[in-house]
GUSE-778223 format. One line per 3 residues: their letters; for each residue x, y, z of N, C-alpha, C, O. Coordinates in steps of 0.02 Angstrom, whole numbers. Layout:
<pts>
a) X,Y,Z,X,Y,Z,X,Y,Z,X,Y,Z | ...
</pts>
This chain:
<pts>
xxx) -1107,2700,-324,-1054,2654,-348,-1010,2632,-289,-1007,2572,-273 | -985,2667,-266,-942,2671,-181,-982,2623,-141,-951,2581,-109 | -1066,2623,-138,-1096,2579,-95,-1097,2510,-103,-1091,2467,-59
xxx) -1109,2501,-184,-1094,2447,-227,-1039,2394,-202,-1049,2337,-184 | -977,2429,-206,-917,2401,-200,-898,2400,-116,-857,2359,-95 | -916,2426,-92,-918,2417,4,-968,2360,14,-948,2323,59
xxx) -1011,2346,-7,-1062,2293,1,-1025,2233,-25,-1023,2183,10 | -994,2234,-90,-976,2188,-126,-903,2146,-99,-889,2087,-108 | -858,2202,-60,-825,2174,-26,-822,2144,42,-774,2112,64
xxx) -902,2162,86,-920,2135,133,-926,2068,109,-897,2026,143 | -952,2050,63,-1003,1998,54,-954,1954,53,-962,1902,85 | -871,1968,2,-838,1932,-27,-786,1909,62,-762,1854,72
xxx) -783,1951,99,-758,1936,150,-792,1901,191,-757,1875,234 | -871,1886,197,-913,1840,224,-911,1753,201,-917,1699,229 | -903,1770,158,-884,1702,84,-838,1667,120,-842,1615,153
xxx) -785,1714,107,-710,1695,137,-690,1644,214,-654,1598,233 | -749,1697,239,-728,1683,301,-765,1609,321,-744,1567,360 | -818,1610,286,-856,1550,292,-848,1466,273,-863,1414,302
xxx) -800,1492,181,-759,1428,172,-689,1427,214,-648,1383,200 | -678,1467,258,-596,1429,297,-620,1425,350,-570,1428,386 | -673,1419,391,-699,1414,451,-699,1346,451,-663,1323,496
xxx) -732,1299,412,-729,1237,403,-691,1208,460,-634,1230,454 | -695,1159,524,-645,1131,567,-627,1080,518,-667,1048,484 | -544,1074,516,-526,997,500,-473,981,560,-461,1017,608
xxx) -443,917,547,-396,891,609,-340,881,569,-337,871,508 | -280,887,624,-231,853,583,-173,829,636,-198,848,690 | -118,801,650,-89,769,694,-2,741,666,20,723,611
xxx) 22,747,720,85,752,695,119,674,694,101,625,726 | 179,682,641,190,602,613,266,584,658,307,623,681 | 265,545,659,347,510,683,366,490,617,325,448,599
xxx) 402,499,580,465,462,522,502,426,543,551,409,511 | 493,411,585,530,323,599,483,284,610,501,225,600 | 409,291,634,384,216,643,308,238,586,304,283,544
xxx) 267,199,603,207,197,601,161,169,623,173,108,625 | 98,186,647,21,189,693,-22,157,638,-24,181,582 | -49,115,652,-78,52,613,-134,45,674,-117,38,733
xxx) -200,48,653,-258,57,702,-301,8,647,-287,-15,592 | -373,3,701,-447,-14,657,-491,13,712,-476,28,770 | -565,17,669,-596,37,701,-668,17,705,-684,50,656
xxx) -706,-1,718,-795,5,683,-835,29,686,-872,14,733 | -862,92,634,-893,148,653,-948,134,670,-980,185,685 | -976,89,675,-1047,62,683,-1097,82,650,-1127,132,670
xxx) -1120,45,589,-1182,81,543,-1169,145,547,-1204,180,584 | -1100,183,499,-1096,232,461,-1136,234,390,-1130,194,342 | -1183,298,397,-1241,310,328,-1221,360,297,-1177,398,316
xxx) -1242,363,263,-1239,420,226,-1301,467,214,-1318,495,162 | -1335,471,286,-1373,530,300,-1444,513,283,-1489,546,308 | -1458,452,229,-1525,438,206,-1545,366,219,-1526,312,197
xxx) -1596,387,268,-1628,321,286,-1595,279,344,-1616,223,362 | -1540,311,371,-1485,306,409,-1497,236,466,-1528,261,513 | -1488,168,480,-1515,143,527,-1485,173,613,-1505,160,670
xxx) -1428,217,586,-1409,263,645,-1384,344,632,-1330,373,641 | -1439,360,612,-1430,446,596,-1360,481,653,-1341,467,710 | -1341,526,605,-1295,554,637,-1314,621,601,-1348,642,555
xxx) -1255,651,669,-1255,746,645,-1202,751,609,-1169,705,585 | -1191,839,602,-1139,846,569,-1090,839,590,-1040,820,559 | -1093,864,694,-1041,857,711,-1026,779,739,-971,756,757
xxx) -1079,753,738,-1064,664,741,-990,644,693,-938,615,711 | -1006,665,641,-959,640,569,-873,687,605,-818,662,615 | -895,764,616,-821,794,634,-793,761,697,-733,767,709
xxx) -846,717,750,-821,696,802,-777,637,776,-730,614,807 | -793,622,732,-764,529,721,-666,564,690,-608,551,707 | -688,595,656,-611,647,638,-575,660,681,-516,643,672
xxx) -588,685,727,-539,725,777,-532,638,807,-479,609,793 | -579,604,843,-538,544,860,-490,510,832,-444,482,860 | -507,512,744,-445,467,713,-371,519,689,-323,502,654
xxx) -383,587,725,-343,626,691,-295,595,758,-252,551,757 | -326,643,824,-286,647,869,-260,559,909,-214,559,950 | -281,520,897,-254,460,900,-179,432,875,-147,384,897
xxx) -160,487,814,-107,449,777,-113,396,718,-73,382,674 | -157,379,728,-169,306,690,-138,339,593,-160,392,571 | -118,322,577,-86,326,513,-131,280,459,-160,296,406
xxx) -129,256,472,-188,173,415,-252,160,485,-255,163,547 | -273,153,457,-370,134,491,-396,98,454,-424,120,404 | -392,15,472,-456,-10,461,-537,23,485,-551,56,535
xxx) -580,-1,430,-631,28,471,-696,-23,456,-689,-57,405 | -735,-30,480,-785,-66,450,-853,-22,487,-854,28,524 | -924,-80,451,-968,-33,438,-997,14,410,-1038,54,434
xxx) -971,9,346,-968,77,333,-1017,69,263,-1005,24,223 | -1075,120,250,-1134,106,199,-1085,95,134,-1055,46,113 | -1091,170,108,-1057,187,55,-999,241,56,-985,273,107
xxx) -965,246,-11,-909,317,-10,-960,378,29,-942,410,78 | -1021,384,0,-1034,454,28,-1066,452,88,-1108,496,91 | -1063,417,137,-1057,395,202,-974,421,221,-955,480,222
xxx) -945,380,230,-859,403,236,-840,471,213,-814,505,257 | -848,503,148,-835,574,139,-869,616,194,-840,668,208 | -922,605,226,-942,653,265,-892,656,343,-893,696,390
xxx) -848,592,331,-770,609,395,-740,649,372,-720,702,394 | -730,605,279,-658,635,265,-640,718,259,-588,751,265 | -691,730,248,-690,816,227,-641,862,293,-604,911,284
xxx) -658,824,363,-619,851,421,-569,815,412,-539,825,465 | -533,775,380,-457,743,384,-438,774,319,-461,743,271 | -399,833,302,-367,826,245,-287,795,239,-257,781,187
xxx) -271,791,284,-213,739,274,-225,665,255,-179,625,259 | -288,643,232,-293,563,229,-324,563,189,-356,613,173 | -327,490,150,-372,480,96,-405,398,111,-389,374,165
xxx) -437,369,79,-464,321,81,-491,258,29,-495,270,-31 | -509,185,56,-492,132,19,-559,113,31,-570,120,91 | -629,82,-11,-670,76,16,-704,0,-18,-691,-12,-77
xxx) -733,-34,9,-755,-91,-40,-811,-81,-42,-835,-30,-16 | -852,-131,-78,-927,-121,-106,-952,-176,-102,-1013,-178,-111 | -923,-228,-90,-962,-323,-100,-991,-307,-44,-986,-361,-14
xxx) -1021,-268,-4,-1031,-294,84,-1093,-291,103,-1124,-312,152 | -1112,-256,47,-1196,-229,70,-1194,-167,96,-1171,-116,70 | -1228,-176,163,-1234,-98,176,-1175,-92,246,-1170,-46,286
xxx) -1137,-156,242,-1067,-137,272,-1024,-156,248,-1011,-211,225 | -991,-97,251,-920,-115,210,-854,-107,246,-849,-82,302 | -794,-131,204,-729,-125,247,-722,-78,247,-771,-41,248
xxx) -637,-41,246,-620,17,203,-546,6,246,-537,-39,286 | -497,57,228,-448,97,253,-429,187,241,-410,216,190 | -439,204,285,-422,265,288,-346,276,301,-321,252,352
xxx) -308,310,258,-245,329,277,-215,389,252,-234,426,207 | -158,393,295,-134,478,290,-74,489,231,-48,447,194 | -67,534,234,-37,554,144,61,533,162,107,551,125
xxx) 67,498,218,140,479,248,158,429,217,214,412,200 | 81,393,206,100,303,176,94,298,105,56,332,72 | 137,248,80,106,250,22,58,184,12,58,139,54
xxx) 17,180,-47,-53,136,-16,-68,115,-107,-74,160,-148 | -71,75,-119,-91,34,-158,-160,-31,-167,-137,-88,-167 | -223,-28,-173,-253,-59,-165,-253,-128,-207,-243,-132,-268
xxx) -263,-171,-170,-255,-231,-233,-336,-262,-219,-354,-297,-266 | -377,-256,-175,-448,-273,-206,-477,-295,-148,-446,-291,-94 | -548,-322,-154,-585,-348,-102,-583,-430,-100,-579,-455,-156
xxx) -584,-466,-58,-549,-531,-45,-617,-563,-39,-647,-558,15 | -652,-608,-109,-707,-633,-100,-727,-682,-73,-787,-693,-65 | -663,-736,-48,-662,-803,-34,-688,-778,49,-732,-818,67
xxx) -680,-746,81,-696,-717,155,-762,-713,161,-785,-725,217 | -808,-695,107,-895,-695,93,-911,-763,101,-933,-781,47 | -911,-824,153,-906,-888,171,-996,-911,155,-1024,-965,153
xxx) -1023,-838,145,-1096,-867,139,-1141,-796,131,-1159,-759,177 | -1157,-788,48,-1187,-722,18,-1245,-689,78,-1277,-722,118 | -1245,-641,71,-1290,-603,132,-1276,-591,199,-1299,-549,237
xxx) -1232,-639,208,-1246,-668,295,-1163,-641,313,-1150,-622,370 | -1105,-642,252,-1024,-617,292,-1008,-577,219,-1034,-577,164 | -962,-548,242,-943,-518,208,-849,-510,188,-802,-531,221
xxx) -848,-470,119,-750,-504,105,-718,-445,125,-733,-385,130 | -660,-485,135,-604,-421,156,-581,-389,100,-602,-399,43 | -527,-338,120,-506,-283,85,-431,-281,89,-402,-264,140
xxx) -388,-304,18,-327,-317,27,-304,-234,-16,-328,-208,-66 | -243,-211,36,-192,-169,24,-145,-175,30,-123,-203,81 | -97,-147,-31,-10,-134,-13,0,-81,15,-34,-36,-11
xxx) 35,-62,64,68,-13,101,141,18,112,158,-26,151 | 178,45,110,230,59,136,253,128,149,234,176,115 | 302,131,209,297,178,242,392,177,251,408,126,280
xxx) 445,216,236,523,212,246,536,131,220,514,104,169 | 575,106,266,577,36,248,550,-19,251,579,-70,233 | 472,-18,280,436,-58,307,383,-47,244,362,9,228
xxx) 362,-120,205,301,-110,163,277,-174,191,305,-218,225 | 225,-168,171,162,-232,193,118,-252,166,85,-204,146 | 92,-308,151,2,-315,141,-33,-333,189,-22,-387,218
xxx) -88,-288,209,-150,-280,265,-196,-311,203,-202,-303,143 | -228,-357,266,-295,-361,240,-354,-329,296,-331,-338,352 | -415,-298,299,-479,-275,333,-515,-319,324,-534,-341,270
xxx) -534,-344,397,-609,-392,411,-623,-376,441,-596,-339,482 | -714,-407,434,-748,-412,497,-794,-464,498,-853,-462,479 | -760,-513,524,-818,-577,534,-864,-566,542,-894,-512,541
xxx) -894,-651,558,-971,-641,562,-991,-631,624,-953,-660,663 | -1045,-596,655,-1057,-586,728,-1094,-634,756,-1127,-664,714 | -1103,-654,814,-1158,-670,862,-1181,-628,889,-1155,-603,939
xxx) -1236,-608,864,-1292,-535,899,-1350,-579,933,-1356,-639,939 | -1402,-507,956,-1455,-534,979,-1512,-580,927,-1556,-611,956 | -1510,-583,860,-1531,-592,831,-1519,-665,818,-1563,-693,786
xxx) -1476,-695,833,-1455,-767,853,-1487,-784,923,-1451,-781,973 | -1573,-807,931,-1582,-815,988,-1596,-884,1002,-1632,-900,1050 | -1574,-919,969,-1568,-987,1004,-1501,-1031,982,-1463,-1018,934
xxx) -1495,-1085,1028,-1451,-1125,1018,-1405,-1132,928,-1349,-1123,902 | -1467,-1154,912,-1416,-1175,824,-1411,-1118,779,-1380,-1117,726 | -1454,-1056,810,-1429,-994,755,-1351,-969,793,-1299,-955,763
xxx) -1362,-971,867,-1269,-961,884,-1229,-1003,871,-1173,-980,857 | -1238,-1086,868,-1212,-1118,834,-1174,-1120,747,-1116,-1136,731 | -1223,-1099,709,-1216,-1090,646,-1159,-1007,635,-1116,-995,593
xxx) -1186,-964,698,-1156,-911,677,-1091,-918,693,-1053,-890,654 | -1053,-960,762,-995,-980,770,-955,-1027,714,-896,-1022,698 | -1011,-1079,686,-985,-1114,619,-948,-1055,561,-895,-1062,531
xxx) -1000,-993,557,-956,-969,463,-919,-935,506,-865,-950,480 | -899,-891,566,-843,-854,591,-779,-914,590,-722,-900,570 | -792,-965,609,-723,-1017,628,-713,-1034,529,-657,-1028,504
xxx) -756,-1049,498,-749,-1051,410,-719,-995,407,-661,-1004,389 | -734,-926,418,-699,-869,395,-618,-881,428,-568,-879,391 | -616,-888,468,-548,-889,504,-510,-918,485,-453,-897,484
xxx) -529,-994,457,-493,-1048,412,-468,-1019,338,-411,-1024,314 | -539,-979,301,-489,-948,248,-434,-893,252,-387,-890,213 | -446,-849,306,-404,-797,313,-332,-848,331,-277,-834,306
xxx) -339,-900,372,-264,-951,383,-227,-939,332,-181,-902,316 | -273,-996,302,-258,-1004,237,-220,-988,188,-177,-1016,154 | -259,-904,192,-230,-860,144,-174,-824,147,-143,-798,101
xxx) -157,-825,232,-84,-806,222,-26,-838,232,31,-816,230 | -56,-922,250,-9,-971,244,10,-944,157,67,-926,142 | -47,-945,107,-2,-946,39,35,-888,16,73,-888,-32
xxx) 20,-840,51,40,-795,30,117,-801,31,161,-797,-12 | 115,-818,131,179,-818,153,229,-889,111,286,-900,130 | 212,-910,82,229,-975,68,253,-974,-37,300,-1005,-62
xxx) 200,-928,-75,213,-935,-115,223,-855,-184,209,-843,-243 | 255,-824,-128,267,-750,-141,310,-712,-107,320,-729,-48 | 345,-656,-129,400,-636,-96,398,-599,-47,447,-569,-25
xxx) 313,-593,-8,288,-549,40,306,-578,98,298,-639,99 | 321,-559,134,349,-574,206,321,-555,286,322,-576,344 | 295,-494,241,261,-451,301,197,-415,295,193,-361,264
xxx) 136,-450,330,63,-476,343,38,-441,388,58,-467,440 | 0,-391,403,-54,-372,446,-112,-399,430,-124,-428,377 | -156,-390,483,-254,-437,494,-265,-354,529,-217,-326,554
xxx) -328,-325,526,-362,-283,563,-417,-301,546,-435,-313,488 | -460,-306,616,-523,-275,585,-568,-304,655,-542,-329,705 | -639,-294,644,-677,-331,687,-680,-409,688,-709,-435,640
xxx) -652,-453,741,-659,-524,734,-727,-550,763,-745,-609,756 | -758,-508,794,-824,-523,830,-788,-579,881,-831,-615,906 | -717,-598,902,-712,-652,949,-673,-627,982,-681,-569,1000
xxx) -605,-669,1006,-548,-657,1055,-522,-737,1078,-554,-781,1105 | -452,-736,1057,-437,-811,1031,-434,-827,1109,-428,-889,1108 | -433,-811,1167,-437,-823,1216,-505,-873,1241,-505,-912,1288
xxx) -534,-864,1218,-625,-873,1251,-633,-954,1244,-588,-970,1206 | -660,-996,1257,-659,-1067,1275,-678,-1110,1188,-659,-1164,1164 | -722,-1055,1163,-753,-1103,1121,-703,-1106,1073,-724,-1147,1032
xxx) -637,-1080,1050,-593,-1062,1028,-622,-1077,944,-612,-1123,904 | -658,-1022,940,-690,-1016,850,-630,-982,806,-637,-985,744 | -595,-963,823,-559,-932,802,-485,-946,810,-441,-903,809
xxx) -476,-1021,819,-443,-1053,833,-382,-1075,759,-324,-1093,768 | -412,-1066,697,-369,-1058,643,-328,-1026,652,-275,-1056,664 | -326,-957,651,-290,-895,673,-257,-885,721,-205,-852,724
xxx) -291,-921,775,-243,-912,835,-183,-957,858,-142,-943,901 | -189,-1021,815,-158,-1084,819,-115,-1073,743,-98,-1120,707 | -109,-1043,737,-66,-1039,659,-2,-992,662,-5,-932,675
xxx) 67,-1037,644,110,-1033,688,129,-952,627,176,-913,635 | 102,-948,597,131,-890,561,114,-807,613,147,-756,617 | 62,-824,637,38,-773,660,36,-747,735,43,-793,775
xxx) 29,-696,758,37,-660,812,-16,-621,822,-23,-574,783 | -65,-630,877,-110,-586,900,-95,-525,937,-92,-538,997 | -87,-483,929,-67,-401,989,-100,-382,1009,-98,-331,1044
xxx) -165,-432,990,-212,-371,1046,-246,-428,1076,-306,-414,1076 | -231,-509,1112,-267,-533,1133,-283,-523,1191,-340,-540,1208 | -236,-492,1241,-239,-461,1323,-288,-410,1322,-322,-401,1373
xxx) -299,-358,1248,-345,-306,1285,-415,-310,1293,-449,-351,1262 | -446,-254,1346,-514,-285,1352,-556,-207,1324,-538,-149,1313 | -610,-240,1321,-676,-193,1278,-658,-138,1305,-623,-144,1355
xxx) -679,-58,1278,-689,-24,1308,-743,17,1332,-740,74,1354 | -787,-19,1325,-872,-17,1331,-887,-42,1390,-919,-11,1432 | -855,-126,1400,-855,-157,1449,-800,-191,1481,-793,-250,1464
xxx) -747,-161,1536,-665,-189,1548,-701,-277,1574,-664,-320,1598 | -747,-285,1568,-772,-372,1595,-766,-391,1520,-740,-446,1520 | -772,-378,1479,-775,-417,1409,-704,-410,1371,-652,-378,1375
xxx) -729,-451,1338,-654,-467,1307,-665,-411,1232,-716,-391,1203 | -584,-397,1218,-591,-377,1159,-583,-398,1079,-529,-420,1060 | -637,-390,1037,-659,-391,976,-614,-372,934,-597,-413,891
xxx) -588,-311,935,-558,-279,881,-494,-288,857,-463,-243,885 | -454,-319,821,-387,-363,831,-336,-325,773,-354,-293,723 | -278,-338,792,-210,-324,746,-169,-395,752,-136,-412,801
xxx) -177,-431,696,-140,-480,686,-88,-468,611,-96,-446,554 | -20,-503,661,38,-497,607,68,-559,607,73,-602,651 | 91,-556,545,140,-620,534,197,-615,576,207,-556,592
xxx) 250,-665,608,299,-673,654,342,-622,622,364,-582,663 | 367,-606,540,429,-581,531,414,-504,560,462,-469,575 | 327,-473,569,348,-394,576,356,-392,650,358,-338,679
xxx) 362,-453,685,358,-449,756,412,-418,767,411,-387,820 | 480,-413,726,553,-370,739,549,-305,745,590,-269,772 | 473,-281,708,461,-207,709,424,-162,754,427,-102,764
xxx) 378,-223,787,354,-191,834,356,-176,895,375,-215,939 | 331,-102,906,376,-74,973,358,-94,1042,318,-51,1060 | 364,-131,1084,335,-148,1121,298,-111,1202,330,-84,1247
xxx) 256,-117,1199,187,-102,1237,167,-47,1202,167,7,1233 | 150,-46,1141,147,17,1115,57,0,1093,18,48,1093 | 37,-56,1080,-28,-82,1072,-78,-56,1130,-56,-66,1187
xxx) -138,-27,1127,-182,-15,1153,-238,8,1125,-247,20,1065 | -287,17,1182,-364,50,1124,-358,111,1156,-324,121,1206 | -406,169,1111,-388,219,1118,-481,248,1145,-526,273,1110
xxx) -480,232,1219,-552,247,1261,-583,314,1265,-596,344,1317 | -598,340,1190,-651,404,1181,-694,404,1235,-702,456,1267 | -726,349,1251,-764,341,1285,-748,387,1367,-793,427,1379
xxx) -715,386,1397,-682,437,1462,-672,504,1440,-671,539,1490 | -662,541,1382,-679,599,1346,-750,624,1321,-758,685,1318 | -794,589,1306,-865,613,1290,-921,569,1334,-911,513,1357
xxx) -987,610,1339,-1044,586,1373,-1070,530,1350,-1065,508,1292 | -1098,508,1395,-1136,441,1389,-1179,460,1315,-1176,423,1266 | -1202,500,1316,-1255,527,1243,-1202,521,1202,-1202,474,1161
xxx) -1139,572,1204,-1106,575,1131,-1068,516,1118,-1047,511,1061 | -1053,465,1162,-1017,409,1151,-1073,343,1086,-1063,311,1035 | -1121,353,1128,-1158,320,1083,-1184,344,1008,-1209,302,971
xxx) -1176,415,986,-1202,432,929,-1140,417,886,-1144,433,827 | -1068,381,914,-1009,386,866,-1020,302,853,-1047,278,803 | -993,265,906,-1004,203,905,-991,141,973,-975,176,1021
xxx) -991,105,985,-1019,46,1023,-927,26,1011,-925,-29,1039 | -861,39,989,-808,-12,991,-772,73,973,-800,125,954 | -692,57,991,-650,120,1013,-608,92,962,-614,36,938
xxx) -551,146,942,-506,122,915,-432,88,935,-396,117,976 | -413,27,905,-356,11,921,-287,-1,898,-283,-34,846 | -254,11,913,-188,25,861,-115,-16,902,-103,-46,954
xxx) -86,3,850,-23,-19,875,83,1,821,103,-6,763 | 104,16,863,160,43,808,214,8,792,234,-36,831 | 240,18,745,294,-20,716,343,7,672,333,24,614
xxx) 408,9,711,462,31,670,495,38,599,525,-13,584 | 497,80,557,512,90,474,571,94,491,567,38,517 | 633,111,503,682,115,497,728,61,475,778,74,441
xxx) 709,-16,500,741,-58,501,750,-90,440,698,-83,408 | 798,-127,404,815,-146,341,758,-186,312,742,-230,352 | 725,-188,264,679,-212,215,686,-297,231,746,-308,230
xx) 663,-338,241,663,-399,229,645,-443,164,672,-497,150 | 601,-413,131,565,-437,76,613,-434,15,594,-452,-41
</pts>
């Protein structure tokens, strides 16, 4: 009987020890501002059929980056399905998440931490400029002290290798500059016929309003808006320009802290091998003060 119960309490202390072993991340908050990032995990699967298999600790690596970063809200794109993304979330228990489904086998999402409060209002279909080929954004309410917002998550359409001649890069610059025109658009009305005031953009633009062919020239020429991340460059390649954007309407420009925008280069922390099993684009963020009186 004695052996019984010595065994039985080994076992139960093996148990034990095995569910709190689990690594998760977690990272400390400022209550006065908030870290507003995106990211693109690049063909995140969900383990089956994967067009970029990952490990387990692939999935805990992507965690500790978005833990120890700060980032508070994460756009993210790429992303298959929910049970693709749960295999991060399980290492973030401070965060939860926003995920769409129109995208195919990429989707938007937002990941955010239990600081904000987060309201989803839906996936933005008018941004799908052409079934199969783009895909819609992902509109959220947010607020954090005195600062609330609606973010929307994109990710245009790309020019890849798969565009190998003239009129398929042509065409593919045509629906990105169409996408750009509705996203204008949409927050000309917003800003114009609602009591919202204050507008974030994240996500992958596949451009950089800088670049000659200016496709993205809606957005960048639209006096409502403010690019913060048009100076930075790739962090894959400091010769290329960067993709990954935080655009705000002029009024949160009062909030944000300045030079506080940058990408956050995992890439100088892990090997050439482990850089590539996470993804091909880093995260970028940028902060902005809650303290200041509500505008809206």
């Amino acid at each position: 009987m004695k052996k019984t119960i010595i065994i039985s309490l080994i076992l139960s202390s093996l148990l034990s020890f095995s569910c709190s072993s689990k690594k998760t991340y977690k990272s400390d908050t400022d209550k006065a501002s908030v870290c507003i990032g995106t990211f693109n995990l690049e063909w995140l699967g969900d383990g089956i059929n994967d067009k970029k298999p990952r490990t387990k600790a692939d999935y805990e690596k992507y965690a500790e980056i978005i833990a120890e970063s700060g980032m508070e809200l994460v756009g993210i794109q790429e992303v298959e399905n929910s049970s693709a993304i749960e295999k991060i979330m399980k290492y973030l228990p401070d965060y939860k998440y926003v995920l769409g489904k129109k995208g195919s086998i990429q989707n938007v999402g937002l990941i955010y931490k239990n600081t904000v409060k987060v309201e989803s209002i839906g996936e933005y279909t008018p941004l799908k400029v052409e079934p199969e080929r783009t895909r819609p954004g992902l509109i959220v309410k947010c607020k954090k002290g005195n600062f609330d917002w609606i973010i929307m998550v994109v990710h245009l359409k790309s020019t890849s290798r798969y565009d190998d001649t003239p009129e398929k890069k042509e065409e593919s610059f045509d629906l990105r500059k169409e996408q750009a025109e509705v996203l204008s658009n949409w927050v000309d009305s917003l800003l114009n016929n609602s009591d919202e005031h204050d507008v974030i953009i994240v996500g992958d633009f596949n451009d950089n309003p800088r670049r000659d062919d200016k496709v993205i020239a809606p957005l960048s020429y639209n006096n409502n808006l403010l690019f913060l991340t048009w100076a930075l460059q790739s962090c894959k390649n400091r010769l290329w320009d960067n993709i990954d954007h935080i655009v705000i309407s002029k009024s949160v420009k009062n909030r944000y802290l300045e030079g506080s925008v940058h990408v956050d280069n995992f890439f100088y922390r892990l090997t050439d091998k482990a850089t590539e099993r996470i993804s091909d684009h880093c995260p970028v963020m940028a902060v902005f003060d809650v303290t200041a009186k509500d505008n809206d």
